[in-house]
C-alpha positions in Angstrom: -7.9 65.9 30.8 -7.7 62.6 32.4 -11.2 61.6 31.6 -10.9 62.3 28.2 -7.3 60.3 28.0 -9.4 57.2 29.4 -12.4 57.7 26.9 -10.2 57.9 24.3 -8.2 54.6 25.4 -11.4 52.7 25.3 -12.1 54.2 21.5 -9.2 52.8 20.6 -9.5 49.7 22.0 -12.9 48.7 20.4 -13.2 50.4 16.9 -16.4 51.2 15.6 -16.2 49.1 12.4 -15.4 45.7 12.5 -15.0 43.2 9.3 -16.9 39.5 9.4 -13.5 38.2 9.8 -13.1 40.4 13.0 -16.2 39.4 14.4 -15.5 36.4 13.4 -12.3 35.8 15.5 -13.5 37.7 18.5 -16.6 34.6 18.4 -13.9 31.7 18.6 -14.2 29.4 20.9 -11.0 29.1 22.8 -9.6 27.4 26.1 -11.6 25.5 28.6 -15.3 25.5 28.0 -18.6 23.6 28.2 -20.6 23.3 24.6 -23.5 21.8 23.9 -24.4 20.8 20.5 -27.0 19.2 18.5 -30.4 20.3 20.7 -33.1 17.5 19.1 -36.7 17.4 19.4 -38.9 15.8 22.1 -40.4 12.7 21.0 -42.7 12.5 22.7 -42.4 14.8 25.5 -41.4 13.8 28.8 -40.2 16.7 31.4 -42.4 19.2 33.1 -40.5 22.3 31.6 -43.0 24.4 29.8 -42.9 27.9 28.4 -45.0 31.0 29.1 -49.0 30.5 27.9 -48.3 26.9 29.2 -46.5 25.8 25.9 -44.5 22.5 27.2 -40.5 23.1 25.9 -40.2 21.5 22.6 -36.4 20.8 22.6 -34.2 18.8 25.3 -30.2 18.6 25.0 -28.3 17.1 22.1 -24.6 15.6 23.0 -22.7 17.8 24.9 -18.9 18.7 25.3 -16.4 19.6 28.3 -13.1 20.2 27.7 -10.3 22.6 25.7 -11.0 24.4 22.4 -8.5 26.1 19.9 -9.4 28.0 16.7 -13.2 27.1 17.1 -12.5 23.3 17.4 -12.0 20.6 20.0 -8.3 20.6 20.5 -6.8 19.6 24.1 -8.4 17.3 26.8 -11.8 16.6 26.9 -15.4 15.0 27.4 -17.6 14.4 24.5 -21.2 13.0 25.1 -23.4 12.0 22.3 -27.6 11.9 22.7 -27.4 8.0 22.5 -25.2 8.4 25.5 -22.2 6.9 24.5 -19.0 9.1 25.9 -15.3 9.8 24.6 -12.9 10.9 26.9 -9.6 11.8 26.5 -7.2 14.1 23.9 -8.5 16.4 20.7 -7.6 18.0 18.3 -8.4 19.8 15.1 -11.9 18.5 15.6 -11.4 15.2 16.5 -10.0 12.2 18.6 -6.1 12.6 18.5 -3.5 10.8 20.9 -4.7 8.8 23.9 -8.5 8.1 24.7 -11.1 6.2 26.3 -14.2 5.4 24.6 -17.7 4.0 26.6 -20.9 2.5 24.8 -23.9 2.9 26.6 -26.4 -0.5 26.9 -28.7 -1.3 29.2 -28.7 1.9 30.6 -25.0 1.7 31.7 -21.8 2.6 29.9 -19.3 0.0 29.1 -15.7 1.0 28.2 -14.9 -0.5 24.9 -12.0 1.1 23.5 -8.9 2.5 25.3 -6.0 3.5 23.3 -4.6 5.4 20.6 -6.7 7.7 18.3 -5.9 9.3 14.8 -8.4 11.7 13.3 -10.8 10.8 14.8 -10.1 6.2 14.0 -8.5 4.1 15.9 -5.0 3.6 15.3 -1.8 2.7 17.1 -1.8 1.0 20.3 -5.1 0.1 22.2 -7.6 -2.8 23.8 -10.6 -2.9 22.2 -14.1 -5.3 24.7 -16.5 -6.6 21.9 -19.9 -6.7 23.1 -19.9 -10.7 23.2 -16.8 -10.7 25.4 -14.1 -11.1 22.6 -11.3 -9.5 23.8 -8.3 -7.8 21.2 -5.2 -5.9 22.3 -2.0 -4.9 19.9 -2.1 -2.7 17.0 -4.9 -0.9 15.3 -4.4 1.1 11.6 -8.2 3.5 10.6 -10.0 1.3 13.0 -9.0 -2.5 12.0 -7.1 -4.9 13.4 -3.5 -4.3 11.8 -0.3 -5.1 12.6 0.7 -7.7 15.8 -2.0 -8.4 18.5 -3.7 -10.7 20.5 -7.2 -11.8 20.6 -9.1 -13.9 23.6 -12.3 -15.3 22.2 -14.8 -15.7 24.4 -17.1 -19.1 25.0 -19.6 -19.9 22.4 -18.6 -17.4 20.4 -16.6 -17.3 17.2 -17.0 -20.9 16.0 -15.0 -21.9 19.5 -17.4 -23.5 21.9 -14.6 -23.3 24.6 -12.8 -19.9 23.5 -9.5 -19.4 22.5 -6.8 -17.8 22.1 -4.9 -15.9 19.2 -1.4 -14.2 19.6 0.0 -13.2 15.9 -0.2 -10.6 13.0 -3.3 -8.9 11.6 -4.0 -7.7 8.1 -7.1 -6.1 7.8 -9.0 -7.1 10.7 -8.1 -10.7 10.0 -5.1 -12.7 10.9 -2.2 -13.0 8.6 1.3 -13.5 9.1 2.6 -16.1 12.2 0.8 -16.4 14.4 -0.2 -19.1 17.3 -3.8 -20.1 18.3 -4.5 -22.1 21.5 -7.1 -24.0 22.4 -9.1 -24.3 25.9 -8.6 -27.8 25.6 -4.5 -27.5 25.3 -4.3 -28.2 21.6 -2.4 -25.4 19.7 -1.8 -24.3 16.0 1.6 -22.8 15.2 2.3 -21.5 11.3 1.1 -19.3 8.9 -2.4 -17.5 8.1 -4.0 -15.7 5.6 -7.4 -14.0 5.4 -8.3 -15.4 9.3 -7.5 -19.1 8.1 -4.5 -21.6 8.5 -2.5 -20.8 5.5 1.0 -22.4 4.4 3.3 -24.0 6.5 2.5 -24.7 10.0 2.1 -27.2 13.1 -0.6 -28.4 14.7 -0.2 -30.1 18.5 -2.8 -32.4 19.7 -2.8 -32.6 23.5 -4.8 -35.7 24.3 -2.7 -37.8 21.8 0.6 -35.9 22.5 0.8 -36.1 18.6 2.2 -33.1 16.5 0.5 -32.8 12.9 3.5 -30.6 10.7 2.8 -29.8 6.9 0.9 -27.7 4.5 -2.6 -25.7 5.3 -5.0 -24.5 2.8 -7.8 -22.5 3.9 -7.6 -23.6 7.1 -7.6 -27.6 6.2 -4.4 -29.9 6.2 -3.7 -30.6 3.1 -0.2 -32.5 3.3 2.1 -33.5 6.1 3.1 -35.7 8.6 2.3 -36.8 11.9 4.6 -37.4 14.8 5.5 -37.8 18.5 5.4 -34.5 20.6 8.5 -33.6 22.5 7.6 -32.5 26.1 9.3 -29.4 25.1 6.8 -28.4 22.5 4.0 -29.9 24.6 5.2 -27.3 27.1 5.6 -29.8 30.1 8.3 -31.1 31.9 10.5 -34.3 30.6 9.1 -37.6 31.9 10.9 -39.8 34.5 13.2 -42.1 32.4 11.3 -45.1 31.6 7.8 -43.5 32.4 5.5 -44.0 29.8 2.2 -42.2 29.1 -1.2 -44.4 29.8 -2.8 -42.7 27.2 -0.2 -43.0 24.5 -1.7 -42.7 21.1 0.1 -45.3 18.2 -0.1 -44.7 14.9 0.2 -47.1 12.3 4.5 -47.1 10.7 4.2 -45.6 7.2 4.4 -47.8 4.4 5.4 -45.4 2.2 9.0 -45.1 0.0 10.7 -42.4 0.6 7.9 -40.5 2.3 9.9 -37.2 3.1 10.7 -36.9 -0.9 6.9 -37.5 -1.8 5.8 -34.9 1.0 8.1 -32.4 0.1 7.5 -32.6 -3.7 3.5 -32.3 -2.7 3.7 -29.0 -0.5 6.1 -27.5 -3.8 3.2 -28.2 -5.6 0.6 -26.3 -3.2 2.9 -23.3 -2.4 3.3 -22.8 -6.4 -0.5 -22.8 -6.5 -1.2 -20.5 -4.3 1.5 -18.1 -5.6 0.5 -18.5 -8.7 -3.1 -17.6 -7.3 -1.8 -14.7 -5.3 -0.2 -13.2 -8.6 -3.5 -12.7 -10.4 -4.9 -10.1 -8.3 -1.1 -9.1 -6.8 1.1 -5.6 -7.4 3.5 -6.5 -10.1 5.6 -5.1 -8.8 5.2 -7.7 -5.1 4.7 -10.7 -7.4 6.8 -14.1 -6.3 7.7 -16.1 -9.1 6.0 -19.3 -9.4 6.6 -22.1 -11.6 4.7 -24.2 -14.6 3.9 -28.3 -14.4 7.1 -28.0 -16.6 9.7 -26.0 -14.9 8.4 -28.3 -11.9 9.4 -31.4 -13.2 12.9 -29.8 -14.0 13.8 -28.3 -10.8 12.6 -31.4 -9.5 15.1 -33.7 -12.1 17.9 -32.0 -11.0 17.1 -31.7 -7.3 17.3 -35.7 -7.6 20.1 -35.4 -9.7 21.6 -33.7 -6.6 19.9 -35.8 -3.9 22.9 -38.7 -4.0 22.0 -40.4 -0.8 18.0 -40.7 -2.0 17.8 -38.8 1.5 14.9 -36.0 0.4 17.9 -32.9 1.2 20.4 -31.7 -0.3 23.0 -28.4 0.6 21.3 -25.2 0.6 25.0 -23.7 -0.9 23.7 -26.0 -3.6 21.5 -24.0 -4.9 22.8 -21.7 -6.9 24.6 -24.5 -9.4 21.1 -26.5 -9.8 19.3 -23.3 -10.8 22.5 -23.0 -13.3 21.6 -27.0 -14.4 18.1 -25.7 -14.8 18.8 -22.7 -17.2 17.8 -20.4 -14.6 21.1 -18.2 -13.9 21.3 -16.1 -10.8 24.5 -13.7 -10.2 26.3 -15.2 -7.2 26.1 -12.1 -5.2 21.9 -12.6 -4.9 22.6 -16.2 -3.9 25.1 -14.7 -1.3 23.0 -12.4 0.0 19.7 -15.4 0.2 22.0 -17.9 2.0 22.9 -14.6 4.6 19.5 -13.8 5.5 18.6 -17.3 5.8 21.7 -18.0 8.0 22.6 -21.1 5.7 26.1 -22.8 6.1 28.0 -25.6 4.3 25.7 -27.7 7.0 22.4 -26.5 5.9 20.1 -28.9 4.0 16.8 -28.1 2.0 14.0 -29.7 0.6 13.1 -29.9 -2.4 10.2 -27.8 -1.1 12.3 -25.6 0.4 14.2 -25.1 -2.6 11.6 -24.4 -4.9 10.7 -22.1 -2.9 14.6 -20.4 -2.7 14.7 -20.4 -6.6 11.1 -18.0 -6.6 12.3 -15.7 -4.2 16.0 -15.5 -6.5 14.0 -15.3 -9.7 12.1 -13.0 -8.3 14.4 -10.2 -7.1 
């Protein structure tokens, strides 16, 4: 009796007939195993292995994998080697890299980490440091495996168009800087402002350390196209003040401007160059994201009335202001947008603008 309980236990437990899903399922690989994948030819043979009637093996291993499993794919912790010898270590799932990771690139017969950080199907995204092979060095954000977000990137010597390196600390769009961002020199001299498509773009600074000069204006494409040049403060030259009365051997003078009312003429010039590049922006732009910009005619009247405005001939006038000129310019906005600019812009009754400044106030009200 009790040997035919047991034998009929066992029956039970493995039925005769079992569907391709059932066979299937029981084939799964799941938990902790070793897999290797991807066997490839000999080419040309190398080992001694060979096969009975002296046959020499015709296969050697492909990449190879060490680690968790789950429903038949990589999900967990775990090792993946490829045949070119280049390794990924670190956390899976459905398949493929997800969550933290480490990933080497063999050269020279020797792996090199080049990526540590976070993974997302399989790209890198999130967090992470990222060696380039000629020594460039980027660490910050990451979106499907470019550069995207806020980072900072040390260029190495020679390489990159900077014979002495560099370095970059700012935001990324698309593995190029965009956004603010600050660029230093090896040789001290530093770039503070704006960039688009991995060039100087819009407003920014530019701080010459051997002159101890500050260059502060308008950038297109990565050349100076308007601005002004000026004495650095110690503060933005990032060294402590000098002993009163010391003066610096090595002073560079430049030459007084001769020039009427050179903050009006400079302003009005950078209104013009922002309005071109918006109005270039807004040909291959959403619609929907476009900032208004302004015709040689509307120009010339927010200009008019800016001057109008200007009593004192000083090149400012209040940023409270505004709202009343645009009205003098047939351009209405509802007080409660004009409210809500001034806010965000942490204007007071104190604040003065450009006329630069306030073109550029009137496209962002006109464009809401």
């Amino acid at each position: 009796m009790f040997t035919s309980s047991k034998m009929s236990m066992s029956t039970a437990s493995q039925p005769k007939f079992m569907t391709t899903t059932m066979k299937e399922k029981t084939a799964e690989r799941n938990g902790a195993r070793r897999i290797i994948i991807n066997p490839k030819k000999k080419s040309p043979p190398k080992d001694e292995l060979v096969l009975p009637g002296g046959h020499e093996f015709p296969y050697t291993a492909g990449s190879f994998y060490v680690g968790e499993w789950q429903g038949d794919k990589k999900s967990g912790f775990g090792t993946q080697t490829w045949t070119s010898g280049d390794k990924y270590e670190g956390e899976w799932s459905d398949g493929k890299q997800q969550g933290k990771g480490s990933f080497w690139k063999k050269e020279n017969g020797r792996l090199r980490k080049r990526y540590a950080g976070d993974w997302v199907g399989g790209q890198r995204t999130g967090l992470g440091v990222l060696v380039y092979k000629n020594g460039d060095k980027y660490e910050g954000e990451w979106a499907r495996n470019e550069r995207h977000g806020s980072g900072n990137m040390s260029y190495a010597a020679g390489q990159d168009g900077y014979a002495d390196g560099g370095h970059y600390e700012g935001g990324w769009v698309a593995n190029k800087r965009a956004g603010l961002g600050i660029f230093r020199l090896a040789n001290g001299d530093r770039y503070e402002g704006h960039w688009l498509n991995d060039d100087k773009e819009g407003p920014g600074r530019y701080f010459y350390k051997s002159t101890r000069k500050v260059y502060e204006g308008e950038w297109v494409a990565g050349v100076p196209r308007c601005g002004a040049f000026r004495d650095a403060t110690p503060a933005e030259l990032k060294e402590p003040e000098p002993a009163p009365g010391a003066e610096h051997a090595e002073a560079f003078k430049l030459p007084a401007l001769s020039l009427l009312q050179p903050e009006a003429v400079l302003s009005k010039r950078v209104a013009e160059i922002r309005q071109l590049r918006a109005s270039k922006a807004a040909e291959t732009a959403d619609p929907d994201q476009v900032v208004r910009s302004f015709n040689d005619d509307e120009l010339a009247v927010l200009r008019h009335v800016f001057t109008i405005e200007d009593k004192q001939s000083s090149g400012l006038v209040p940023a409270t202001a505004v709202g009343y000129m645009l009205e003098r310019c047939r351009m209405p906005i509802d007080e409660v947008s004009i409210e809500r600019l001034l806010l965000e812009l942490e204007a007071d009754d104190d604040t003065r603008i450009t006329f630069a400044e306030f073109v550029d106030m009137a496209a962002l009200l006109l464009s809401a």
